[in-house]
C-alpha positions as CSV (number, residue, x, y, z in Angstrom):
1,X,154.0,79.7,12.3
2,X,157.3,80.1,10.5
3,X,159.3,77.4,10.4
4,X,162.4,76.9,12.9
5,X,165.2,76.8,9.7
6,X,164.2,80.4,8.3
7,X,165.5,83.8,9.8
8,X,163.0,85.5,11.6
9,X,163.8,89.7,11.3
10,X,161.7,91.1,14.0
11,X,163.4,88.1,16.8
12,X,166.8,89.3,15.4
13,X,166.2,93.2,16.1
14,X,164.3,92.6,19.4
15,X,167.8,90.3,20.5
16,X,170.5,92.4,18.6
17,X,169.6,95.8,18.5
18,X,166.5,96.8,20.8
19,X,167.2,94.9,23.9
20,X,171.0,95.7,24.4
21,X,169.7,99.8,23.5
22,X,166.5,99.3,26.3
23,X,168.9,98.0,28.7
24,X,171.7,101.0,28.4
25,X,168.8,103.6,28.6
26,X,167.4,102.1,31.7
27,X,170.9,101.7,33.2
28,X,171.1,105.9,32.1
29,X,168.0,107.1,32.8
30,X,167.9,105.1,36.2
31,X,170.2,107.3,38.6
32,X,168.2,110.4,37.1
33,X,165.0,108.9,38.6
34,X,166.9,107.8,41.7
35,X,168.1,110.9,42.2
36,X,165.3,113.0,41.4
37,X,163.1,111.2,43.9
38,X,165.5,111.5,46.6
39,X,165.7,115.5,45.5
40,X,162.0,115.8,46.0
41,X,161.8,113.9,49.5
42,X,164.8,116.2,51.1
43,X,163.2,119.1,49.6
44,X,159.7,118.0,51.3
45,X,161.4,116.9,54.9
46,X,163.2,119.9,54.3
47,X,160.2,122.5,54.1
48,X,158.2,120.3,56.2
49,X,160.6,118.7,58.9
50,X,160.1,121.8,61.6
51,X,156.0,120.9,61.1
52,X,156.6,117.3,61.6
53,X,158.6,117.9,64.7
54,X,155.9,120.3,66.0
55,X,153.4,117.4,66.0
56,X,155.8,114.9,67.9
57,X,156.7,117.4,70.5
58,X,152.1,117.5,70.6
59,X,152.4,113.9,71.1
60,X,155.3,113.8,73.1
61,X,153.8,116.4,75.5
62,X,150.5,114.2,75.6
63,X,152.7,111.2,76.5
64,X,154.3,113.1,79.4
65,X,151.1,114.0,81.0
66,X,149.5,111.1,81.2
67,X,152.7,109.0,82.3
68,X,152.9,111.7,85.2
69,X,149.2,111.5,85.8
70,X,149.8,107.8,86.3
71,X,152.9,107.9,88.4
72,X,151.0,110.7,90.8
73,X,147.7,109.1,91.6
74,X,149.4,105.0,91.8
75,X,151.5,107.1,94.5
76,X,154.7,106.7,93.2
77,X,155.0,110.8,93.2
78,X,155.0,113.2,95.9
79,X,151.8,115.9,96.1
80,X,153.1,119.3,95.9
81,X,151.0,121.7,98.4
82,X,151.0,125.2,99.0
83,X,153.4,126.6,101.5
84,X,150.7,128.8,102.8
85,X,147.0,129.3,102.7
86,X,146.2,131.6,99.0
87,X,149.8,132.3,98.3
88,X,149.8,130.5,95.1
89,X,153.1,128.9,95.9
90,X,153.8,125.2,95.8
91,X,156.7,123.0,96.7
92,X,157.2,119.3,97.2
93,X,155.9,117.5,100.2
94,X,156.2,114.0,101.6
95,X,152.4,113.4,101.5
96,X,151.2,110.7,98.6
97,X,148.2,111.4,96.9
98,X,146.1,108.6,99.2
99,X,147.5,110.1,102.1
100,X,146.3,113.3,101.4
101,X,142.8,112.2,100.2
102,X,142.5,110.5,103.6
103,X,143.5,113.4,105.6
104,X,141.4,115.9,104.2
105,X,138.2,114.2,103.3
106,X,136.8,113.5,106.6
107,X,137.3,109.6,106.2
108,X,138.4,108.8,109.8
109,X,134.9,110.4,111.1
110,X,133.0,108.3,108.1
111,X,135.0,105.3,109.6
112,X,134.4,105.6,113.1
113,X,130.2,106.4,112.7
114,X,130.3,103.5,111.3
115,X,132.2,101.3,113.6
116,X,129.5,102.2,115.8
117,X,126.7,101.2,113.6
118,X,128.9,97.9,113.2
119,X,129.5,97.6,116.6
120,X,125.7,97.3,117.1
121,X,124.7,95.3,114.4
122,X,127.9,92.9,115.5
123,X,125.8,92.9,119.2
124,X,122.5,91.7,117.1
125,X,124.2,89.1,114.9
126,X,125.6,87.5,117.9
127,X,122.2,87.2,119.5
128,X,121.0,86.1,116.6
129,X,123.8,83.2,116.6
130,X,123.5,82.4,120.3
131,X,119.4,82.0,119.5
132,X,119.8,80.0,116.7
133,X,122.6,77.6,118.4
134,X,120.2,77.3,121.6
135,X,117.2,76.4,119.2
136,X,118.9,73.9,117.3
137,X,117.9,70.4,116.8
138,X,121.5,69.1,115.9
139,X,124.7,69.8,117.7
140,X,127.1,72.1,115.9
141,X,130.8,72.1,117.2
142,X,131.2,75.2,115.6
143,X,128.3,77.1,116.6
144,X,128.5,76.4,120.2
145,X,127.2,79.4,122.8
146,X,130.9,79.3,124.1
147,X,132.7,79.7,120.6
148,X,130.4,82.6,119.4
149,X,131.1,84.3,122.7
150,X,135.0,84.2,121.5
151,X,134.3,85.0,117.9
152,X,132.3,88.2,119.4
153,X,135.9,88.9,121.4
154,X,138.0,88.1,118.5
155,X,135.4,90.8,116.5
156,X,135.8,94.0,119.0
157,X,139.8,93.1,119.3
158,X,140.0,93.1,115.4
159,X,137.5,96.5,115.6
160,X,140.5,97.9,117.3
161,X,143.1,96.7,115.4
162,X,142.1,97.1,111.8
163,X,142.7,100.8,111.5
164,X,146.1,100.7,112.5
165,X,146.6,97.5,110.2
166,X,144.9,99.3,107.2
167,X,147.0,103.0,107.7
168,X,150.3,100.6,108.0
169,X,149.1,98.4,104.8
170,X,148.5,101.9,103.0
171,X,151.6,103.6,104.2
172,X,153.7,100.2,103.5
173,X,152.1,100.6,99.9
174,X,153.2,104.2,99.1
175,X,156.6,102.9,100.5
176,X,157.4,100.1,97.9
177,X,155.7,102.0,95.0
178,X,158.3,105.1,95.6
179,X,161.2,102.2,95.9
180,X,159.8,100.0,93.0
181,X,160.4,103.3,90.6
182,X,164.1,103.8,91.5
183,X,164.9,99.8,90.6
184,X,165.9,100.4,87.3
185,X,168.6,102.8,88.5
186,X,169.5,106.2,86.2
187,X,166.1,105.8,84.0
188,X,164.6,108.8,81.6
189,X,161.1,109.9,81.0
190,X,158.7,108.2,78.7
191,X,158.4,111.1,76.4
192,X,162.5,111.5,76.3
193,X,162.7,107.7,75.6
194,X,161.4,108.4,72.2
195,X,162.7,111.2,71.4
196,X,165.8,109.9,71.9
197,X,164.8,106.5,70.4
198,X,163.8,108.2,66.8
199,X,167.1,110.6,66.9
200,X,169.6,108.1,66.6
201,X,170.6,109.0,63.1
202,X,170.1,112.6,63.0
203,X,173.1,113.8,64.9
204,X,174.6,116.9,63.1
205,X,178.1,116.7,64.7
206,X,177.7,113.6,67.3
207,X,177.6,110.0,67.1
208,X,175.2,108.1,64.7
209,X,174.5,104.5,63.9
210,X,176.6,101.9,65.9
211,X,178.3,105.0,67.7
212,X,175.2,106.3,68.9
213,X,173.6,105.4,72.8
214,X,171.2,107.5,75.0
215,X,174.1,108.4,77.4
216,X,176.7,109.8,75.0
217,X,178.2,113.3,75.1
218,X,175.3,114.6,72.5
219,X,172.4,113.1,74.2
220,X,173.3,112.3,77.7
221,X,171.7,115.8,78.7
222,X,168.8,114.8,77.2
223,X,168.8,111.9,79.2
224,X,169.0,113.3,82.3
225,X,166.6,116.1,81.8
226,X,169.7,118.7,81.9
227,X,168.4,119.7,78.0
228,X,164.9,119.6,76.9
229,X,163.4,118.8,73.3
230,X,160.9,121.3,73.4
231,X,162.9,124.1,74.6
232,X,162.8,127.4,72.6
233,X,165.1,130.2,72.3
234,X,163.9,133.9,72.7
235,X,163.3,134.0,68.4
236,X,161.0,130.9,69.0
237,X,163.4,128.5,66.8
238,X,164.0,125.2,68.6
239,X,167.1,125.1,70.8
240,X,167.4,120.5,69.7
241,X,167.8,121.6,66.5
242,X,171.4,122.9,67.2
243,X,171.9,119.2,67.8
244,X,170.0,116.8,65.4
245,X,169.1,117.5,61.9
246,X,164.9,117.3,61.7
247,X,165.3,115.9,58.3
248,X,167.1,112.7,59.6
249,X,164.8,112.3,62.8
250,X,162.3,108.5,62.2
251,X,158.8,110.6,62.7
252,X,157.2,107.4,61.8
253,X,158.1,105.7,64.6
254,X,157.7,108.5,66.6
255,X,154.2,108.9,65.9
256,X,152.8,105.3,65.6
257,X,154.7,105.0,69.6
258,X,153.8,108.0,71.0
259,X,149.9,107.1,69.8
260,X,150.2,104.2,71.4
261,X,151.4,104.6,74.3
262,X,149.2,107.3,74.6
263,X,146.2,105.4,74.9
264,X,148.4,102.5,77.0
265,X,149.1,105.4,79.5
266,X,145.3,107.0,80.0
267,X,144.2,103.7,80.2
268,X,146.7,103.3,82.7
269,X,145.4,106.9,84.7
270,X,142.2,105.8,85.2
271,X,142.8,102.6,86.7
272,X,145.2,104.1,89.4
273,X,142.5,106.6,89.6
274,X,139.7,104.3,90.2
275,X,142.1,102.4,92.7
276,X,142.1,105.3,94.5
277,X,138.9,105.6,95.1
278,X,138.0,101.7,95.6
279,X,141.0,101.4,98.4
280,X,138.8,104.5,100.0
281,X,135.8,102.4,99.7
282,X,137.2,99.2,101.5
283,X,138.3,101.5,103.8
284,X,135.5,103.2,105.3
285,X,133.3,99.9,105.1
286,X,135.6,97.9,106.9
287,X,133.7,98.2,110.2
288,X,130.7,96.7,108.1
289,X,132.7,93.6,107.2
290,X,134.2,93.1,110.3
291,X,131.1,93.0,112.3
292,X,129.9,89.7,110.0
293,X,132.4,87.4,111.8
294,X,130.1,86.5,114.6
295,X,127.5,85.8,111.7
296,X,129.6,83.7,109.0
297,X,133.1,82.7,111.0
298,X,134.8,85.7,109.1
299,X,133.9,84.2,105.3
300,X,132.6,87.9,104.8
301,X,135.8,89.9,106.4
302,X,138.5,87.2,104.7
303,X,137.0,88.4,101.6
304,X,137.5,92.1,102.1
305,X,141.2,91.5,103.5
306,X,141.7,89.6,100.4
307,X,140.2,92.8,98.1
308,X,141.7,95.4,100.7
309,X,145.7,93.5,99.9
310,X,144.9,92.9,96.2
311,X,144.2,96.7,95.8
312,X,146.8,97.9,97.5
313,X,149.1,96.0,95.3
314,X,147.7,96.4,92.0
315,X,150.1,99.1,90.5
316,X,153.3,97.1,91.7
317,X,153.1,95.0,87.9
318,X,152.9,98.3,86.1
319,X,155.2,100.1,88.1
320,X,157.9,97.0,87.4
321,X,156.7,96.4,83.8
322,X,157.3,100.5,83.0
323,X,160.6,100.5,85.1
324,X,162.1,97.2,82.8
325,X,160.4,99.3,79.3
326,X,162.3,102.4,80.3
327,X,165.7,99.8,80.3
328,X,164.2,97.9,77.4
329,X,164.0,100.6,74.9
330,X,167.7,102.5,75.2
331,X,169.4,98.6,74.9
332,X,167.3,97.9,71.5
333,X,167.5,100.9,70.1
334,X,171.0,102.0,70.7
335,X,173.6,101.8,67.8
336,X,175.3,98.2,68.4
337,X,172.6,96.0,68.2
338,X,171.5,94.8,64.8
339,X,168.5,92.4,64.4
340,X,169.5,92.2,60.4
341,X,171.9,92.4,57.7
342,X,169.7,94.9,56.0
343,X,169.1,98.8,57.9
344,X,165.2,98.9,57.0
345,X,164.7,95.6,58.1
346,X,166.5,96.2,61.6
347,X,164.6,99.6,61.6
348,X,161.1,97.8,61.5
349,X,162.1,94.9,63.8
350,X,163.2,97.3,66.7
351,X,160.0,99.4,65.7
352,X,158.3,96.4,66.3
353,X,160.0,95.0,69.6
354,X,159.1,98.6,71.4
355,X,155.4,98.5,70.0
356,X,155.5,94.7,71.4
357,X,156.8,96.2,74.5
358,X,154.1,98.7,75.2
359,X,151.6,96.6,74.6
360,X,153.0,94.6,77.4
361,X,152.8,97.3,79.6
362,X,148.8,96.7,79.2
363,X,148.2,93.4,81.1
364,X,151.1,93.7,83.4
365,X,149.2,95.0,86.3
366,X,146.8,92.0,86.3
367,X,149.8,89.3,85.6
368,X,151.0,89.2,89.1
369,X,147.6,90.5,90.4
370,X,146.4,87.4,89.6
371,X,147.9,85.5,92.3
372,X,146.4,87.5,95.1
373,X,142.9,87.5,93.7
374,X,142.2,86.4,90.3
375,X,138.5,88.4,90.8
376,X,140.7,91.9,91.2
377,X,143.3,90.8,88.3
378,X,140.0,90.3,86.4
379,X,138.4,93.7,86.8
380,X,141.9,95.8,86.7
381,X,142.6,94.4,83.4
382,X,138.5,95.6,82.4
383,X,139.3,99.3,84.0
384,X,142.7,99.4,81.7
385,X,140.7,98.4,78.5
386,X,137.9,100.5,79.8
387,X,140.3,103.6,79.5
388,X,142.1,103.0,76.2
389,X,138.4,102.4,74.9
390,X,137.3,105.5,77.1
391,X,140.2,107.4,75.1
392,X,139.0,106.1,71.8
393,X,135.7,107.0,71.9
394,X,136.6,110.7,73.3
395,X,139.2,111.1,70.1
396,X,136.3,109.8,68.0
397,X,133.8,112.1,69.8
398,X,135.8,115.3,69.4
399,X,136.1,114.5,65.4
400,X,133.0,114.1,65.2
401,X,132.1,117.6,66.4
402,X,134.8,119.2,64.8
403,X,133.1,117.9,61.8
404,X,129.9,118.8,62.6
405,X,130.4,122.2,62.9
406,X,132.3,122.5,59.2
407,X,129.0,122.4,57.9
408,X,129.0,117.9,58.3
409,X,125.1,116.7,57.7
410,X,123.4,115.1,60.4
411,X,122.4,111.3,59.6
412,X,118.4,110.9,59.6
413,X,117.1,108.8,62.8
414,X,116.0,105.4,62.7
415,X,113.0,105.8,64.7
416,X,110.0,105.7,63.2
417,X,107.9,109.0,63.6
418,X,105.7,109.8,66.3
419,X,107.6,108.5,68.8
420,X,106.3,104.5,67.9
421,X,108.3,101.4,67.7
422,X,107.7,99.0,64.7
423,X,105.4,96.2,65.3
424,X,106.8,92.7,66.3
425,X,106.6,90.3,62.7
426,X,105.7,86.6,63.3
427,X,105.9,84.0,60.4
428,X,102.1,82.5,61.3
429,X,99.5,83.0,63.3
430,X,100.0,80.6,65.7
431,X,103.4,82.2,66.6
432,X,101.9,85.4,67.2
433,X,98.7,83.6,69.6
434,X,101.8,82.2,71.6
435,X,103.5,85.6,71.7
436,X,100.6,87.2,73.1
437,X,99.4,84.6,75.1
């Protein structure tokens, strides 16, 4: 160790000479790197912005059909049908999708063969009643001869009643769904929503930044569906790109959102598609219910009504929960509001808040749900899951033969050969004698 009192040479160049020279070259060489790095980024976005649009507008497109897929079958969309028999041409019509299902697939001749079988079973479970109340060896207020003679009336008034009460429950239905869409006013498409969400800094001539909103003169038509983002001119070049630079557009975003939502949204399908089919099902098996009353005071038919309702509803939380995310997303992401000092961070935590957002969208349905019938809130928020895990596996699927047929190598089975299973191993004796018996 040399002591502190001598001059030490090397400590004196390191602090005089090397130091101040490391310092001046790192301060030169520093906008060279910065500047190289930002060279080679533009010239990637630039050769490779058009292909990195061309897989949002995939996404996009994929986002679009399966939020109209939803809309269609949870009846908030009209059914186009064909102005005549085999001409091939469509337009609009006032039937919902429900509607037409029921007119056209023979449901009202289903229900009524089997109000008649109900109507005689209701006959034998009131004999069976009026037998059991004579043969009783206690008295029953409630299951005297004279009040299971009214419970048989009250059962062949409500036989008559409950298909006008279900076709006005259903109609009623369609009715609010169509109105629940149009509460959020003048409202955009989902797949429009983020392409105008990741756009709102890559205005060529238009507003950017704190200027920028999904009404202004650039992207208003956009928002109202007067311009599209994926339409082409007759060369083939995109006709956007006359309005936003590709190189400026947030793909990240755009990708990890429209992914998600994705899934969100076919998840979403299927449920209103297996609603559909279960409000058909408590339909035509209504007359089954109803006949019970005379059997169990109407503990069977309350059930149903409660089921029949709690379907009927189900979509209403999605509907609303979609309706506030399409007036969610333009207020976060337009120019004014700032969640940070610092632009990255405020870019992440408004990427963040519209991830948070659609992943609300996923248990909305079964939040107010719940408080109809907290069985159906139960099983609507399984079929949701069901479908983003249906959607999953298929993505998964389809990779998995796409990389079986490059030549992939299939895994060897598990199962022992000849067809056997492997023998049961017990740690003694005795554990096996108790095994077999």
């Amino acid at each position: 160790m040399i002591p502190a009192f001598c001059w030490n040479p090397i400590e004196w160049l390191m602090n005089t000479i090397f130091e101040p020279l490391l310092k001046v070259l790192i301060e030169a060489i520093r906008p060279l790197l910065e500047f190289g790095v930002r060279f080679m980024v533009d010239l990637l976005m630039a050769s490779l912005a058009d292909i990195f649009f061309d897989i949002l507008v995939i996404l996009l497109k994929f986002v679009s059909f399966f939020s109209s897929a939803f809309y269609i079958f949870a009846g908030a969309y009209n059914v186009a049908l064909e102005t005549e028999a085999g001409s091939g041409v469509y337009e609009q019509s006032g039937t919902f999708i429900l509607q037409y299902l029921m007119e056209n697939m023979g449901l009202m001749r289903i229900y009524w063969m089997l109000t008649l079988l109900s109507t005689a079973l209701c006959l034998i479970f009131t004999g069976i009643e009026i037998l059991r109340s004579m043969n009783a060896l206690s008295f029953d207020p409630k299951k005297t001869v004279g009040k299971i003679w009214g419970r048989l009336g009250r059962t062949l008034l409500t036989f008559l009643v409950i298909p006008s009460m279900m076709l006005f429950g259903i109609e009623l239905s369609t009715v609010i769904t169509g109105t629940l869409v149009g509460l959020g006013g003048e409202t955009t498409s989902v797949d429009n929503m983020i392409f105008l969400a990741v756009t709102m800094e890559a205005a060529h001539d238009g507003p950017n930044g704190v200027d920028a909103s999904f009404t202004d003169e650039l992207r208003g038509p956009y928002f109202r569906g007067e311009k599209s983002y994926e339409a082409q001119d007759e060369d083939g070049n995109r006709v956007c790109a006359e309005d936003f630079n590709f190189e400026e557009i947030d793909f990240v975003t755009g990708y990890i959102l429209s992914i998600f939502l994705i899934f969100i949204l076919f998840g979403a399908a299927l449920f209103a598609v297996r609603r559909l089919f279960e409000i058909m099902l408590l339909y035509v098996t209504a007359p089954l219910f109803v006949s019970s009353i005379p059997l169990d005071e109407g503990k069977r038919f309350e059930g149903w009504r409660n089921m029949f309702v709690a379907k009927l509803v189900s979509v209403y939380g999605l509907i609303i929960m979609m309706t506030l995310y399409l007036n969610f997303v333009p207020t976060i992401m337009g120019g004014r509001l700032d969640l940070s000092g610092d632009g990255l961070m405020n870019s992440m935590l408004k990427t963040f808040l519209l991830l948070g957002g659609a992943f609300a969208l996923k248990n909305s349905h079964s939040l107010l749900l719940g408080i109809i019938s907290p069985e159906a809130a139960q099983a609507a928020s399984g079929s949701v899951l069901a479908g983003i895990a249906m959607g999953t596996m298929l993505m998964s699927r389809m990779g998995g033969m796409l990389k079986g047929r490059g030549g992939g190598k299939k895994l060897p089975s598990s199962k022992p050969s000849g067809g056997t299973t492997p023998a049961v191993q017990h740690a003694t004796p005795e554990k096996a004698q108790q095994f077999t018996g």
